[in-house]
C-alpha positions as CSV (number, residue, x, y, z in Angstrom):
1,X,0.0,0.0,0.0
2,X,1.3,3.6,-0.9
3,X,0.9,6.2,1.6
4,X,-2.7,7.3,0.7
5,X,-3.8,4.0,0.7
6,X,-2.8,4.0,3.9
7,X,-4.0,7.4,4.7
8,X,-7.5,6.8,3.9
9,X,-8.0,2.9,5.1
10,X,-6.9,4.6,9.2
11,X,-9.4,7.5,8.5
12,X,-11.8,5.3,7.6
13,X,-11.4,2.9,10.1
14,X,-11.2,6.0,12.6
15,X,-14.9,6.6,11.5
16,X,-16.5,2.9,11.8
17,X,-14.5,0.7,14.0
18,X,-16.2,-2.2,12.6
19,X,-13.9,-1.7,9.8
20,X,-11.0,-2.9,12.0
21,X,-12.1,-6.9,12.2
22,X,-10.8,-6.3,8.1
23,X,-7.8,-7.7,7.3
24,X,-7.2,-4.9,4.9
25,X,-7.3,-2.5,8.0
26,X,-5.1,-4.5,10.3
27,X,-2.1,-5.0,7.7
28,X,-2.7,-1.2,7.1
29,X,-1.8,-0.8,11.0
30,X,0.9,-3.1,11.3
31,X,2.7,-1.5,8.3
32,X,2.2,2.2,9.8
33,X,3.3,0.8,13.2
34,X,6.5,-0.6,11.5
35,X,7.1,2.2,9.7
36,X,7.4,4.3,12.3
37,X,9.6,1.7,14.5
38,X,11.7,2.1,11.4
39,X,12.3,6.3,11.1
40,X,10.5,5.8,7.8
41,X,7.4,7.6,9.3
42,X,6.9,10.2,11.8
43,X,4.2,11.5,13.9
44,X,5.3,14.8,13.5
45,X,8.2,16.3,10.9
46,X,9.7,19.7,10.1
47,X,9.5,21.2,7.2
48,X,11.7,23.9,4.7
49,X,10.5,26.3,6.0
50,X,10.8,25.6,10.5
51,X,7.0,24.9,10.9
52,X,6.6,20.8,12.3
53,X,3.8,19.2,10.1
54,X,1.7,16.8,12.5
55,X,0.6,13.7,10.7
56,X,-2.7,13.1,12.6
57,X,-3.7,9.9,10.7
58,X,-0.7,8.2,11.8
59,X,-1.4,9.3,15.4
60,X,-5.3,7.2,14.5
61,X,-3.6,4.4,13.4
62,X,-1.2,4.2,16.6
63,X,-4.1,4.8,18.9
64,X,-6.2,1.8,16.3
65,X,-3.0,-0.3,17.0
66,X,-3.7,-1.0,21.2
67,X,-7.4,-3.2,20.1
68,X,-5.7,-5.7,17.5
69,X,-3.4,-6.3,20.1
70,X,-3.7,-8.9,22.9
71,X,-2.2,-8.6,26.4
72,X,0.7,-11.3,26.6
73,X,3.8,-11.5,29.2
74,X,6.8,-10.4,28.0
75,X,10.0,-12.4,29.8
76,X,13.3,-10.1,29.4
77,X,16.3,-12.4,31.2
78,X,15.4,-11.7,34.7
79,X,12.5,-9.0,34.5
80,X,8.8,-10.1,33.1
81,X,6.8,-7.8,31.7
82,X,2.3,-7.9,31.2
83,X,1.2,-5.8,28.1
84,X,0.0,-5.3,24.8
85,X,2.8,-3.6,22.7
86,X,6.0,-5.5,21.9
87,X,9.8,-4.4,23.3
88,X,12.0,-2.7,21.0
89,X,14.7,-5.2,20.0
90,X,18.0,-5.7,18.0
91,X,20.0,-2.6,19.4
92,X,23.4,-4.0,18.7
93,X,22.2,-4.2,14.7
94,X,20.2,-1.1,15.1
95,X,23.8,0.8,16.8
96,X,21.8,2.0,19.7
97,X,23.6,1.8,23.0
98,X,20.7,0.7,25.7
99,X,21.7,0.3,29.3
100,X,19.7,-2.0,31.4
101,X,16.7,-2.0,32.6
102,X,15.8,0.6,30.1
103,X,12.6,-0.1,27.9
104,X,12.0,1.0,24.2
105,X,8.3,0.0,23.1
106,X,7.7,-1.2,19.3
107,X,7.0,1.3,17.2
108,X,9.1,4.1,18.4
109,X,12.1,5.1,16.5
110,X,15.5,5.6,17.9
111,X,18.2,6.6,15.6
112,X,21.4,5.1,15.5
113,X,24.3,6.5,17.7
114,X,21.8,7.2,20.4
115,X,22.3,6.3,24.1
116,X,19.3,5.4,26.6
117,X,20.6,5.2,30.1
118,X,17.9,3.1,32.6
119,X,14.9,5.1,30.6
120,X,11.1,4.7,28.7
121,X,10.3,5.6,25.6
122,X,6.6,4.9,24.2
123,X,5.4,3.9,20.9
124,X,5.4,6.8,18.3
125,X,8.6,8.4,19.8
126,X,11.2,9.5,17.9
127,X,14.6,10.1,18.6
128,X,17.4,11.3,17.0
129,X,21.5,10.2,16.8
130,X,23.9,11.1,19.2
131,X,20.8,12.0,21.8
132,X,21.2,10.8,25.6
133,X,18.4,9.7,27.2
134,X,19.8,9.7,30.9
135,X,18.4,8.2,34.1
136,X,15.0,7.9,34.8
137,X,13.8,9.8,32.1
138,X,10.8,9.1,30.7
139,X,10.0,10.1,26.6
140,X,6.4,10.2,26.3
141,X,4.3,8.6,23.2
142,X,4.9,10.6,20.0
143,X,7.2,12.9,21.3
144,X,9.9,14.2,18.7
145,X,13.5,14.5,20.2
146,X,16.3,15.7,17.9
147,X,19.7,15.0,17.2
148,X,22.3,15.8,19.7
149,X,19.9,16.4,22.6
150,X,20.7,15.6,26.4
151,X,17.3,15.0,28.3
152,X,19.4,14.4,32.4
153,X,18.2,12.3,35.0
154,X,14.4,12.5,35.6
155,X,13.5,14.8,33.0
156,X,10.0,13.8,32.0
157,X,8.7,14.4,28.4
158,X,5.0,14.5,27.9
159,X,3.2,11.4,25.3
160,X,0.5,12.7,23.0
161,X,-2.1,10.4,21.4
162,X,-5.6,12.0,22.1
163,X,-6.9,14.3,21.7
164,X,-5.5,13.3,18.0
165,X,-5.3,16.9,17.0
166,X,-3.1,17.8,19.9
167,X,0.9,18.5,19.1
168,X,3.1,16.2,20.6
169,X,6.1,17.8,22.2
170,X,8.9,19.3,20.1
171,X,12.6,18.9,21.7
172,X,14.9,20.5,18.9
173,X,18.4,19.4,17.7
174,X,21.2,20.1,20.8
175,X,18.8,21.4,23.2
176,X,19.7,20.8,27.1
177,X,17.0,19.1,29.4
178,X,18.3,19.9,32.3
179,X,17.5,17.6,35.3
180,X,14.2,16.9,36.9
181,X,12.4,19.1,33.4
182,X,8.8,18.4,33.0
183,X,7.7,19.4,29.4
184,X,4.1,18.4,27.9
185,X,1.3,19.1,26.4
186,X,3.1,19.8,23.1
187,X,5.3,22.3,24.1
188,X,8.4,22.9,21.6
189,X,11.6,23.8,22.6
190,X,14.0,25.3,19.9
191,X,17.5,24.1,19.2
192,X,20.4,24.5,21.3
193,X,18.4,26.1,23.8
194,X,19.2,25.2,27.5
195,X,16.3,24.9,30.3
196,X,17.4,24.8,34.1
197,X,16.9,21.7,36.5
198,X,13.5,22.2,37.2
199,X,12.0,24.0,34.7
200,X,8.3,23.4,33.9
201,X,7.2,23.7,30.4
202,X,2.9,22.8,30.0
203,X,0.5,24.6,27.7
204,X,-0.6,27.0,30.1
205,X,3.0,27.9,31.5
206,X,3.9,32.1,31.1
207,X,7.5,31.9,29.3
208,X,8.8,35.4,30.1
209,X,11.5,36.9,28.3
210,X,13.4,39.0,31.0
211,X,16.1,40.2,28.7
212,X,15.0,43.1,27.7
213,X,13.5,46.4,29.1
214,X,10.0,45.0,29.5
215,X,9.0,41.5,30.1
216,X,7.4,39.6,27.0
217,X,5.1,36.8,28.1
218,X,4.4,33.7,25.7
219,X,3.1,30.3,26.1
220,X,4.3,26.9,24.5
221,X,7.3,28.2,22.8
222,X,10.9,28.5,23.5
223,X,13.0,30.0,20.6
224,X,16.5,28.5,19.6
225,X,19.7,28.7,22.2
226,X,17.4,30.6,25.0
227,X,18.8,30.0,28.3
228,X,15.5,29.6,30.5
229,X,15.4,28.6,34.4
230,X,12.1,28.4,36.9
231,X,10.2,31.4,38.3
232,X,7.6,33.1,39.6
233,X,4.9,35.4,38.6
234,X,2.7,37.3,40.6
235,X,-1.4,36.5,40.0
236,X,-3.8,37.8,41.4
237,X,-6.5,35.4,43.5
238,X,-9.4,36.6,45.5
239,X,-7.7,35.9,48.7
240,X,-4.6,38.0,47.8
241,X,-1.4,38.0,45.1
242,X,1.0,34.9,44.9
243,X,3.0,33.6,43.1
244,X,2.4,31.6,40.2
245,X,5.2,29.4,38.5
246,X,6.7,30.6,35.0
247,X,10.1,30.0,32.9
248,X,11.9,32.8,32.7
249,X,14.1,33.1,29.6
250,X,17.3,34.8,30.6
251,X,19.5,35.2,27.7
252,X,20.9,33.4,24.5
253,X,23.6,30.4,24.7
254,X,26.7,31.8,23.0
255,X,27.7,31.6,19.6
256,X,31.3,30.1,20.8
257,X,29.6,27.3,23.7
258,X,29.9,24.0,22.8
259,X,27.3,22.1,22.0
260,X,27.7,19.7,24.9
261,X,29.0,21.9,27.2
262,X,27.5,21.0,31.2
263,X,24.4,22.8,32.1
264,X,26.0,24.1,34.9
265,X,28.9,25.7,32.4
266,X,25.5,27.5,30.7
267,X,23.7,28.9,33.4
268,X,27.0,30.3,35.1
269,X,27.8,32.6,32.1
270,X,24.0,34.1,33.3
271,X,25.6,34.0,37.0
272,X,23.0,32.0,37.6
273,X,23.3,29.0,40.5
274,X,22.6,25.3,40.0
């Protein structure tokens, strides 16, 4: 099947879901799923000209995969596993270093050259070469992670499958995820750009830009090499003024830093302390 044939057997399935007891519809799934375990699809993709395209029939045909598949154990040396969706497997042919007890689900994409400490990634994921994926840290379904990337211990990236016209999160070629980072609900973060341990990125965070003479306040977006730490922003409530928390964008990461220079390196050319 070409990709339209595929395109329009999930949408129609999407609409009856009597239509996936076909076998037409199943092989349709299966070929998606593997497609994307394979780099040779993606959930979401960027385009010429920066914008990310998100392919919301191939986010259907993930979320159409879970009922065509039966719960089964899993037995991995030692551990045992109860689920639907199949491990990830053949790193060494793959080039993917994977450090036990890490866990890669089927259909999610990890590029060769990338390193997954003791870590989850869910189906749909992608992520790119030369990308560490470090203790504890958890890569949510669908979410896109670039090339060069460092998510550090704990950082937790937000999965995406329903609403199916929501973004998944966007983590841009050499960004920094500094430790403990929560970011979800389809937030994008630009290359190179650095966030503090701690930083909390959702749809409804302020991200203030404190650089200049007046602070500019957006949501959902951090622009390339922006060095951004947690804060606080004063809302009003009926019983008073508190604070509320933010990410405060504090400057750019320098022309002449290294890609992979330590987060602590980053944040002290802002005198800021980690």
């Amino acid at each position: 099947m070409d990709i339209t044939d595929l395109k329009s057997t999930i949408e129609n399935a999407w609409e009856d879901r009597s239509l996936l007891a076909a076998s037409k519809t199943k092989d349709c799934i299966n070929i998606i799923v593997d497609l994307l375990d394979k780099g040779l699809l993606r959930v979401a993709e960027p385009l010429e000209n920066g914008e990310w395209q998100v392919n919301e029939w191939i986010k259907k045909a993930v979320i159409l995969y879970f009922p065509l598949k039966q719960m089964k154990s899993i037995e991995v040396g030692p551990f045992e596993y109860y689920d639907k969706v199949p491990l990830k497997e053949h790193y060494e042919e793959l080039g993917v270093r994977v450090v036990p007890p890490a866990v890669v689900r089927y259909g999610s994409f990890i590029e060769r050259g990338a390193v997954l400490m003791p870590s989850y990634v869910n189906i749909g994921a992608h992520v790119g070469s030369g990308t560490m994926v470090d203790t504890w840290a958890t890569v949510g379904s669908c979410a896109q992670i670039g090339q060069g990337v460092h998510l550090s211990g704990g950082v937790g990236i937000g999965g995406v499958l329903e609403p199916v016209q929501a973004a998944p999160v966007i983590i841009e070629d050499h960004a920094f995820i500094g430790s403990r980072c929560i970011v979800v609900e389809g937030c994008h973060v630009g290359a190179e750009a650095v966030l503090g341990a701690g930083t909390v990125l959702t749809g409804s965070t302020k991200i203030v830009d404190v650089t200049g003479s007046e602070p500019i306040i957006t949501k959902g977006y951090v622009p390339p090499r922006s060095v951004v730490i947690p804060g606080t922003i004063t809302k009003k409530f009926p019983a008073g003024e508190f604070g509320t928390s933010c990410a405060l964008i504090i400057g750019k990461r320098k022309e002449s830093t290294d890609r992979k220079t330590s987060l602590n390196e980053c944040l002290r050319d802002f005198d800021v302390a980690v």
